[in-house]
N, C-alpha and C positions, 0 to 999 in steps of 0.2 A: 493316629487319632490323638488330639492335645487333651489337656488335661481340663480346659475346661469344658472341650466337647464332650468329656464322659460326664463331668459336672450339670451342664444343663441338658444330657437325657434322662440321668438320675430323677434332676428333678422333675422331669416329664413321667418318671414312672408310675404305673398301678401300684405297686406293689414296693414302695420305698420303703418299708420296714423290713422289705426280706432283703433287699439290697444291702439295705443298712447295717443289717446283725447279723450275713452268713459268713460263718467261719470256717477258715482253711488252717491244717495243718502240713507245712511245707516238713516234714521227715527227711533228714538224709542220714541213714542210719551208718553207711558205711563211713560219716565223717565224723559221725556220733553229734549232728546238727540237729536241733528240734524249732521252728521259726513257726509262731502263730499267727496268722493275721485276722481281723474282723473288719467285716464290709469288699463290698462288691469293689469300693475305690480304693481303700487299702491293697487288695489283693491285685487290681490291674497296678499299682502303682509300684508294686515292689517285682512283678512281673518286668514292668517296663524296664524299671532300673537297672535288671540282671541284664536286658537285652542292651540298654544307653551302652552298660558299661564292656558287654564282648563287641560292642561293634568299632567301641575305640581301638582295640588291638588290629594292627595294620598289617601283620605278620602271619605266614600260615600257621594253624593249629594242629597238630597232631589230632588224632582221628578221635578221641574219644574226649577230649575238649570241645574237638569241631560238634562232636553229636550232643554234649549237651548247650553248646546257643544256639543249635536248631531249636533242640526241644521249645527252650523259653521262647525262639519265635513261632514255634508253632503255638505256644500255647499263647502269646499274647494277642495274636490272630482272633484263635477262638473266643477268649472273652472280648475282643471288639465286636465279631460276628455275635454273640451271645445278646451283647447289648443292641444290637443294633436288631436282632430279632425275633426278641422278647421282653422289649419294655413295657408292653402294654399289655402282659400274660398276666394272670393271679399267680399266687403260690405253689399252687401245684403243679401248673405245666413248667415253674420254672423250677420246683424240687426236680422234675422228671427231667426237663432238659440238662440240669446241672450235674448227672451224672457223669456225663462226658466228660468235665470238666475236670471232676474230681478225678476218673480214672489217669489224666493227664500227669495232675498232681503227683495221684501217688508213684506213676513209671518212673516218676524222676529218679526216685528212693530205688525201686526196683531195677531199674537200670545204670546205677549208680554217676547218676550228672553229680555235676558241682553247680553248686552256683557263686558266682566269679564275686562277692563280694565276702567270701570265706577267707578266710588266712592261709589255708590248705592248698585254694584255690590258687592265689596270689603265688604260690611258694612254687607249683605245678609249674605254673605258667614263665615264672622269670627260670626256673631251672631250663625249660625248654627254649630258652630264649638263650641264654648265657651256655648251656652246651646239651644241645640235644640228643647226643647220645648217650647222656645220667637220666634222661626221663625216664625209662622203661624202668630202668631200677628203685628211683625215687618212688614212680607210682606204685610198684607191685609191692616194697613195703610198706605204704602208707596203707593200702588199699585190699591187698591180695595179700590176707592176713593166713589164711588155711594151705595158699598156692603158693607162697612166696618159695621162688629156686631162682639161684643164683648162676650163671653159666660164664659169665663173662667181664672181665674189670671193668666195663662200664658201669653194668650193672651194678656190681659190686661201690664203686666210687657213687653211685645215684643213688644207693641205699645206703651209705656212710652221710649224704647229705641230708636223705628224709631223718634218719637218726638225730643228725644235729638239730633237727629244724623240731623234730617232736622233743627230745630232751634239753634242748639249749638252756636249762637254767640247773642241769647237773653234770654236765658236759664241759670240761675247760678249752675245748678247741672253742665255742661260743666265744667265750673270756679272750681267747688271742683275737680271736676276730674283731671283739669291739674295742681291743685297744688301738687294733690296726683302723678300727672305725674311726677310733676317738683322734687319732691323730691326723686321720683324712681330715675327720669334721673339723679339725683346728687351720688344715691346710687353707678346706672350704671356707672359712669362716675367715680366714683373712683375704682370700682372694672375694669372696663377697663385699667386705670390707671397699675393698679399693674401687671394684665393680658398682658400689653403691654410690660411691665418691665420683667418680668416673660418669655413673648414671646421673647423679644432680649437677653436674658440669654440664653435660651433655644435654639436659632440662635445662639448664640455665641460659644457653646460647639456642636453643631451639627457642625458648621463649623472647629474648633478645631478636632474634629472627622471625618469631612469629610477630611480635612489635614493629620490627622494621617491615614486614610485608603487609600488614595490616593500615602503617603509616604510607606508605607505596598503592597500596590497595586505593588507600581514601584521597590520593591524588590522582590517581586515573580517575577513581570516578568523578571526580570536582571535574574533571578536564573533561568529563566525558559530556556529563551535565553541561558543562560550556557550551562543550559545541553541538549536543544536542540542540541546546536552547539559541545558539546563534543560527544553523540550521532551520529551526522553527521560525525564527526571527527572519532568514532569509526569504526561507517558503512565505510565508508571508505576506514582505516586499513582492517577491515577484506575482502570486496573485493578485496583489494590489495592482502592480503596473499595467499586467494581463488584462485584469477586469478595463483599467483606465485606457490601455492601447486600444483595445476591442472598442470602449466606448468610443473612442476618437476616430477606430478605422468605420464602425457602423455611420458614426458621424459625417464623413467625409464620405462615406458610398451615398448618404443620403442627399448630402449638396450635390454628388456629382450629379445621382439620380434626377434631382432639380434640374442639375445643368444641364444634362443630357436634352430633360424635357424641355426648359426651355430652349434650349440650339433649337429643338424640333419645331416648338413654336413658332419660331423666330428667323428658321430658315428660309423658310417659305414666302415671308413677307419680305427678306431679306433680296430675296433672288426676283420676287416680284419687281421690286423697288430698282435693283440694278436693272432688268431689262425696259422698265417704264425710263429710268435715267437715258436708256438708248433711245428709245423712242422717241423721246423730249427732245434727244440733240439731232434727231433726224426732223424734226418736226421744224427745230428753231433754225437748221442748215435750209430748210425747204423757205420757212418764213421769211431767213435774210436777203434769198434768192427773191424771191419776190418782192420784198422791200428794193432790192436793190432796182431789181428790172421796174417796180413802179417810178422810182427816183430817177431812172437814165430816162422813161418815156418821156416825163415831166417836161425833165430839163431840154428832153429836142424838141419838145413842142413850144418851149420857150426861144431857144435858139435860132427853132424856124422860124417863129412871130418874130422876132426879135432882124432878122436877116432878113426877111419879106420887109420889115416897115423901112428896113434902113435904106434898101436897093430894088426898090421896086414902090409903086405908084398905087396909092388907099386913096386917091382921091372919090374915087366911082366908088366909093365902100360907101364914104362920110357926106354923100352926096345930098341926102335925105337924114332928116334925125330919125325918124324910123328905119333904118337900116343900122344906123348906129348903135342907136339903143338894142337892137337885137344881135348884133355882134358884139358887143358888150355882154349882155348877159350872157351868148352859148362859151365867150371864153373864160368870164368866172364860174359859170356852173363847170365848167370841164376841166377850171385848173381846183374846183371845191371837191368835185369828184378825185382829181388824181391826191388830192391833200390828203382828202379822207382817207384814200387806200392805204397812203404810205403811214400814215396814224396807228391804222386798222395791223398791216403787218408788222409794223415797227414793238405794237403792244403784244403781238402775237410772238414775236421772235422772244421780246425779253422775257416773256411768260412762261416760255417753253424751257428758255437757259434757268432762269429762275427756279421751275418746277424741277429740271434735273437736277440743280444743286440742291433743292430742297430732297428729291429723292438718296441723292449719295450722300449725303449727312443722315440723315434717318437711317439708311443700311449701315454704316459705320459708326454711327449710333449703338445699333441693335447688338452689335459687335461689341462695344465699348461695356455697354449693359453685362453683357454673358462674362466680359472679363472682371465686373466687379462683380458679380456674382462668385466668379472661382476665387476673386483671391478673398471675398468676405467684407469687403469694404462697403457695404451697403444694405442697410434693412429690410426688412418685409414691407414698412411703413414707406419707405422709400422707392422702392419698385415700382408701387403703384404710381406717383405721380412721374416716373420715367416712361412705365408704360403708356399714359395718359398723351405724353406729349409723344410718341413713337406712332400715334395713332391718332393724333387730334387731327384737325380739317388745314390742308396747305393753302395757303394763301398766294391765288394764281395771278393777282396783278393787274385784272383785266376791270374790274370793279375798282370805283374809287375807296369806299366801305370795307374791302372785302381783305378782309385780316383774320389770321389763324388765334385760336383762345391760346391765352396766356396759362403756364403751369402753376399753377398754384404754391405761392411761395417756392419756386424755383430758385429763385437765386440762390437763396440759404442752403438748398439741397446740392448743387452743386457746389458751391464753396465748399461745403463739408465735405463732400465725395473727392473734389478733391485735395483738399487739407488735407485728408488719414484718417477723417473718423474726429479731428479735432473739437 
């Protein structure tokens, strides 16, 4: 538990004046130790500390070390449990509770702990470190004042050193000691020296170092930044293109769609138009045919007139004017009748060739139209009057009158269509 967590239950408590003024006396009598504390935070605080500081020691403890930093941790246990389950008591359940507490206290005394921030303590502990077999003897003088027996040189060398350690200021083996210190200390004291010298050298080029990777540092990030930001700048570009492709591909599916639609529209009149163009050329093969056979009859009936009057005797025709005049008349009526027919199918034939070509222009037309559509060389404004003429009235030939409508400003529309759009 940290230390400000005892802090703000403190200040949650009922009873923060009995927190605040109960006093403990920490007794260690075997070390001739008397340590007072007052308040509930004092007293975990100086607890905690005995414990901060055995748990620094990395090293085993001999047995009656080891039992007193149990003790302190059992006992710091208890006053967290304590506070943790009686902050909200009065006075009294926490007099009665805090018996336990004390009985802890005083085992310490009674069962003679140390606590590790004594000189005694210190002095224990570095002896069992530096040769554990002087501890037995160091302790039982220091300690085992009624019991102290000697059995063995260790013993004996471990109780020569608790001696020095309690007498050292009437004792001259002390005195050789600290000369033998003062002289280390002078050794130390010049190899710190150079160690110090050596340490701001060694500060000096770290920080040179930390300058140069700091100056290294802020060129990667500039270059990172870069290309981040050209990155971005790419990203960018290519949604733009994205967006502009997409516009251009929806674009071009929608003329196709057009195209498509018109082919559809346009096929049908397209194929109508070729197979009338067949018809027309069968029509006008059929007409020449008869043109022709009326022009051969004509002409034999001329050739026979003509061979009858020269080798053969009309005297008995021309005998009476009335026989005259009626062979006169049946041979103009009958060379006006063969006239007429050859008129009749001559206007028929060219009608029909006429019509075909008017039909296979209009299909290749319609053709022509769909291809300026796909390549775009042509407006909406302009379609219609192509359409106009794809579809106006043919002009058969047969009427003297009989003439197809004119496109409306046509000529300009084709100049332009075909100029480029000029």
């Amino acid at each position: 538990m940290t230390n400000k967590e005892i802090q703000d239950k403190l200040k949650k408590a009922k009873s923060k004046d009995w927190y605040r003024n109960i006093v403990v006396n920490f007794e260690y009598n075997h070390i001739d130790v008397l340590i007072e504390k007052k308040g509930f935070f004092d007293i975990y605080q100086y607890v905690k500390r005995q414990n901060r500081e055995w748990e620094k020691l990395t090293f085993k403890l001999p047995n009656v070390l080891t039992h007193s930093s149990n003790e302190f941790k059992n006992l710091q246990d208890s006053l967290e449990r304590f506070i943790d389950n009686y902050i909200d008591e009065d006075d009294g359940i926490l007099n009665s509770q805090w018996t336990t507490i004390s009985n802890m206290i005083r085992s310490l005394s009674q069962n003679k702990r140390f606590p590790i921030t004594q000189p005694i303590t210190s002095f224990l502990i570095e002896t069992y470190k530096i040769s554990p077999q002087h501890f037995q003897g160091a302790h039982s003088y220091l300690i085992d004042n009624n019991r102290f027996n000697i059995t063995t040189q260790q013993q004996f060398a471990g109780a020569i050193m608790a001696y020095e350690f309690r007498f050292e200021d009437a004792t001259k083996i002390p005195k050789r000691r600290n000369a033998e210190k003062s002289s280390n200390a002078t050794i130390r004291n010049h190899f710190e020296k150079y160690f110090t010298e050596t340490t701001q050298n060694v500060n000096s080029f770290l920080q040179k170092a930390t300058r140069a990777s700091n100056a290294q540092d802020k060129k990667v990030s500039n270059l990172i930044e870069e290309k981040q930001e050209a990155y971005e700048k790419w990203v960018e570009e290519c949604k733009k293109n994205d967006i502009e492709y997409t516009k251009q591909s929806l674009d071009r599916v929608k003329e196709l769609e057009e195209l498509y639609n018109s082919k559809l529209g346009l096929q049908a009149p397209a194929d109508y138009w070729e197979q009338r163009a067949v018809e027309l050329d069968t029509d006008g093969k059929k007409w020449r045919t008869w043109l022709i056979g009326s022009i051969l009859i004509s002409v034999i009936i001329l050739v026979s007139i003509i061979f009858l009057i020269a080798y053969t005797k009309f005297e008995d025709l021309f005998t009476s004017a009335g026989n005259a005049i009626r062979f006169s008349i049946l041979f103009i009526a009958l060379m006006s009748i063969i006239a007429f027919a050859i008129k009749v199918f001559s206007k028929l034939m060219m009608s029909s060739y006429h019509l075909k070509r008017d039909a296979l222009e209009r299909k290749q037309l319609a053709y022509f139209y769909l291809a300026l559509i796909a390549s775009g060389g042509i407006e909406k404004e302009e379609r219609h009057l192509i359409i106009q003429s794809l579809f106006s009235r043919s002009d058969s030939g047969l009427l003297k009158d009989d003439t197809g409508p004119s496109m409306p400003s046509g000529g300009n529309t084709i100049e332009k269509i075909i100029g480029g759009g000029k």
